[in-house]
N, C-alpha and C positions, 0 to 999 in steps of 0.2 A: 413130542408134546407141542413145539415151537407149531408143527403144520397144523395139529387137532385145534390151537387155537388160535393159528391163523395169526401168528404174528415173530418175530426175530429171535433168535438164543434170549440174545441178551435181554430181551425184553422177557421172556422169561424166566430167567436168572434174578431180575431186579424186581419184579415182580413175587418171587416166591420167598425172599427174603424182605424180614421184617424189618429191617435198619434201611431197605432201600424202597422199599414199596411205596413211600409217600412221591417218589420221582416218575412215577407212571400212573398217567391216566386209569382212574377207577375204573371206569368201564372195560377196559383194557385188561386192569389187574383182577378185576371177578372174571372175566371170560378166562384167561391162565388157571386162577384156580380151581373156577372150575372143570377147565382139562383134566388140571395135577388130580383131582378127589375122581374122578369118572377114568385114568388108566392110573387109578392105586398109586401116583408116585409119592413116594417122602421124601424129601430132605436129607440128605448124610452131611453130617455139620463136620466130617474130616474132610470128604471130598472138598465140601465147601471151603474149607480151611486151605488145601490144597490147592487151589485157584487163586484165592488173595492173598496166601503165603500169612493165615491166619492160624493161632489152633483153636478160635473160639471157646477161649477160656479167658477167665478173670482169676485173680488172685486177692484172696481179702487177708488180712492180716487184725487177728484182733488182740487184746493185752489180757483179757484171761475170761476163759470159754467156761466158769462158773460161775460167772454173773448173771444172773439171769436177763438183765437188758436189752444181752447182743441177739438173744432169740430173736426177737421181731426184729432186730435191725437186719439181718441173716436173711430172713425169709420173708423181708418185704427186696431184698436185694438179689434173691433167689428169685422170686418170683417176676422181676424185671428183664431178668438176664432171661430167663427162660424163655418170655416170650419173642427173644430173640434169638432162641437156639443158639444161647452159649452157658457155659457148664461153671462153676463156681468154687476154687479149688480156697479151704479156710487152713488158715496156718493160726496155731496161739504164740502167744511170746509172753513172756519177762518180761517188766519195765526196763531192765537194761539194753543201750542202747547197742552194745554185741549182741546183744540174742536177735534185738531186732533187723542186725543189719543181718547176720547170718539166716534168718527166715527169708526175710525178702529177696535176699540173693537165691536161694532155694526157688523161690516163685520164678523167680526171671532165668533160671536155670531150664526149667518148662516151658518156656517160654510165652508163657502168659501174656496176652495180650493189652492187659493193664490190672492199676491196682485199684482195690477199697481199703483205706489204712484209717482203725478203730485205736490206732498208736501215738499218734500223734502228739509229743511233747510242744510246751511253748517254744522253745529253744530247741530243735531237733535236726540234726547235722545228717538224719537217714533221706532226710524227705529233700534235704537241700541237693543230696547227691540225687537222688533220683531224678531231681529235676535238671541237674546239671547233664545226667545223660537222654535226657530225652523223653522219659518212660511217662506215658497217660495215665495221672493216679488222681483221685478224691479221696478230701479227706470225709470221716461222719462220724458226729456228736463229739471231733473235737478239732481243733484248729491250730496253728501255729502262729506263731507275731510275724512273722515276716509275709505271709499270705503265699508261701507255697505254688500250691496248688489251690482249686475248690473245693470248698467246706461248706456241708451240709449237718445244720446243728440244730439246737435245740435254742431259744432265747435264754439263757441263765439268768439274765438279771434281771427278766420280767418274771422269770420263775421263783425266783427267791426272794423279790419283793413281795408277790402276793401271797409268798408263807409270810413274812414278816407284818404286814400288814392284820392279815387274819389274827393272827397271835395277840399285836396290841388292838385290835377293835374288841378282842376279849378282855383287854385288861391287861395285858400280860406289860411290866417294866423293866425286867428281870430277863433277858434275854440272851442266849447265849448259841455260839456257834461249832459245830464237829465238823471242821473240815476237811474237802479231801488235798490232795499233795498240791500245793502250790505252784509245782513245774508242770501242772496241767493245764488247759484253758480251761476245764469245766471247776476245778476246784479254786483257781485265783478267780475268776470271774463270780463265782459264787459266795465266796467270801467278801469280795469287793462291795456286792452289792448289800450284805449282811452288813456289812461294818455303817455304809452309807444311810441305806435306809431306818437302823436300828439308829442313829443319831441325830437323823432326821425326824425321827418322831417320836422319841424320848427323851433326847437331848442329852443323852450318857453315851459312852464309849462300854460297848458289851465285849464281853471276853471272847476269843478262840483260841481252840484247839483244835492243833493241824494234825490228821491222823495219816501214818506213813503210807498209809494204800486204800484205796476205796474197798472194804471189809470188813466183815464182822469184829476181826478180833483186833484190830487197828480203832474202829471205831467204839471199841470197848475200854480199851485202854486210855483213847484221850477223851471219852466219856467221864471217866474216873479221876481225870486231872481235874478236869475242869469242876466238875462236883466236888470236887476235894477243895480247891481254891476257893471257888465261888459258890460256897451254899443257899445264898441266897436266889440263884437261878429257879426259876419257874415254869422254862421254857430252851428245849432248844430245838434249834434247828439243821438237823444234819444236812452233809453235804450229799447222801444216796440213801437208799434205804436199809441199804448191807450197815453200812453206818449208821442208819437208823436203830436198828435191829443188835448193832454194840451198843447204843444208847438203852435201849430197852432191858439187855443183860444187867447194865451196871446199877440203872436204876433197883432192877430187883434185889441184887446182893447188897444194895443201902436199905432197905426197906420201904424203898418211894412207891407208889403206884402210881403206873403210865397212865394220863388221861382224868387224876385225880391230883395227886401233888407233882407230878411231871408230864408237860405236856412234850410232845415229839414230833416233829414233822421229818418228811423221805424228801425224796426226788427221785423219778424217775417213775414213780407208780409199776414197781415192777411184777408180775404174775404171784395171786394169792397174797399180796398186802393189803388186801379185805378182808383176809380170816384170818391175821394178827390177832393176837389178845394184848391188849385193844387193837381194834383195825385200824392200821397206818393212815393218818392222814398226810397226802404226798402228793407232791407235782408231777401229771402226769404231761409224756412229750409224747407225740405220735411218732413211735420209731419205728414201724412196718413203715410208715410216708418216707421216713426218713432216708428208709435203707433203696426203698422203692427210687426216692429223688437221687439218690446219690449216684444207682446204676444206670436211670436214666442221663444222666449229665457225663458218664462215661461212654454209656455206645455213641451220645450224639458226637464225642471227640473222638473216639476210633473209628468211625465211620465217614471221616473225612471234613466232619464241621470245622470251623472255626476253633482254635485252643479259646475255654470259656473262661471270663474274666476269675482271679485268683483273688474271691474273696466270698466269705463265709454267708449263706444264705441260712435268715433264721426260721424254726419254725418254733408256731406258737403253741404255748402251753397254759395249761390249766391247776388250778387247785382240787384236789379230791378229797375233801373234807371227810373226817369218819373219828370212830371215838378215842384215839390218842389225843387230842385237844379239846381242850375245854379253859372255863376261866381258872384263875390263879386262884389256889387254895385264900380263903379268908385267914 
């Protein structure tokens, strides 16, 4: 192929791969391909792998594979890695941090060429080792306090200010918050900004309740606390929409109607939280971009860049207004 198009292995080599093709002349790299498509060759991503002492694989580690979230973040991180002809091996775990360190040893036992970790505690002693040996990992949609590695997230607290905002430009004084675990960055950050802004523009201190896990039945039960304490609530605002959707259960077993005497807002705007009864009004976050950004910022560091600065890139998010919210009952 090197003779048909008239130029060096290597230059054919760097050319037919996509992590290196920006380093050879265009003109150069369509004359190669065009060879490669005119004597049928393909790519074998082992042989490949076999030359750079690669297996062109990734490793993603996510905290539980019935959320529906991690979809797009999956197959916007799938779809990156592919066009790089590397293959995408998905572990779930536990919140515990044994289950977590035993997966990820599991990935690096195949030797995975790096990680995507959807794990990520504030305090997380898995990421700290990781880093201590070496291993090219990002984090996405959460982050650690000490900055790790790079984190590709979502804004939280621009997201959960403009639930809170929406809710009182309706009227809403009565505000209340379903949080998720607070050894998280997406559930302290989102409460953070709930406690802030809800005081800021009512000038009261609103109740939370921290539910043990981002889920249904977590967010049903400190749904029910806090309705029970604080009946005067008119509004809350969950910290996901799994949580949303325990907001929704408990409201029915009091006799409230969501989007009439309880408003509700999500996060995350996850797949079919428009054909809710009522339709979830939630912040949505581009997590195909997310999952997409994330694997991008991993081939540019296995493929010889620079290690990228270890701090959290945000992306921006939206309010998806729909009929869970409305003004506060008269």
């Amino acid at each position: 192929m090197a003779e048909a198009a008239g130029v060096h292995t290597s230059t054919v080599s760097r050319a037919l791969n996509p992590a290196t093709r920006g380093v050879v002349n265009q003109e150069t790299a369509e004359r190669v391909v065009a060879a490669a498509k005119k004597l049928g060759y393909e790519p074998h991503p082992l042989a490949r792998g076999l030359r750079t002492n690669r297996t062109m694989t990734v490793g993603m580690v996510i905290p539980d594979v019935e959320n529906p979230l991690f979809g797009p973040i999956i197959a916007g991180v799938e779809a990156e890695l592919g066009e790089a002809d590397y293959s995408l091996l998905i572990v779930n775990t536990q919140p515990e941090a044994e289950e977590e360190a035993a997966v990820v040893e599991t990935l690096l036992r195949r030797r995975v060429d790096g990680l995507i970790l959807a794990t990520a505690a504030a305090d997380d002693d898995v990421t700290r080792e990781l880093a201590d040996r070496g291993v090219a990992a990002v984090m996405v949609n959460r982050h650690d306090n000490a900055g790790t590695f790079p984190a590709i997230v979502g804004d939280d607290a621009k997201g959960i200010a403009l639930a809170v905002e929406h809710l009182v430009d309706m009227g809403h004084r009565h505000l209340a918050h379903v949080a998720g675990p607070s050894h998280l960055s997406t559930g302290a950050a989102r409460a953070a900004t709930f406690a802030e802004r809800t005081r800021a523009l009512t000038g009261a201190e609103a109740p939370v309740a921290e539910a043990e896990w981002f889920g249904t039945e977590p967010g049903t039960t400190a749904s029910r606390r806090l309705l029970t304490e604080h009946p005067e609530t008119t509004a809350i605002i969950a910290g996901n929409d799994l949580l949303a959707l325990g907001c929704y259960r408990t409201a029915r077993t009091m006799g409230l109607e969501v989007g009439a005497d309880l408003s509700v807002t999500g996060y995350n705007d996850m797949p079919l939280a428009d054909l809710m009864q009522p339709p979830l009004t939630s912040v949505r976050v581009p997590y195909r971009m997310m999952g997409r950004a994330a694997a991008r910022v991993l081939l540019d560091w296995m493929s010889g860049s620079e290690p990228p600065e270890n701090t959290p890139t945000y992306l921006e998010p939206v309010l998806e207004v729909r009929g869970s919210t409305s003004p506060p009952p008269s």
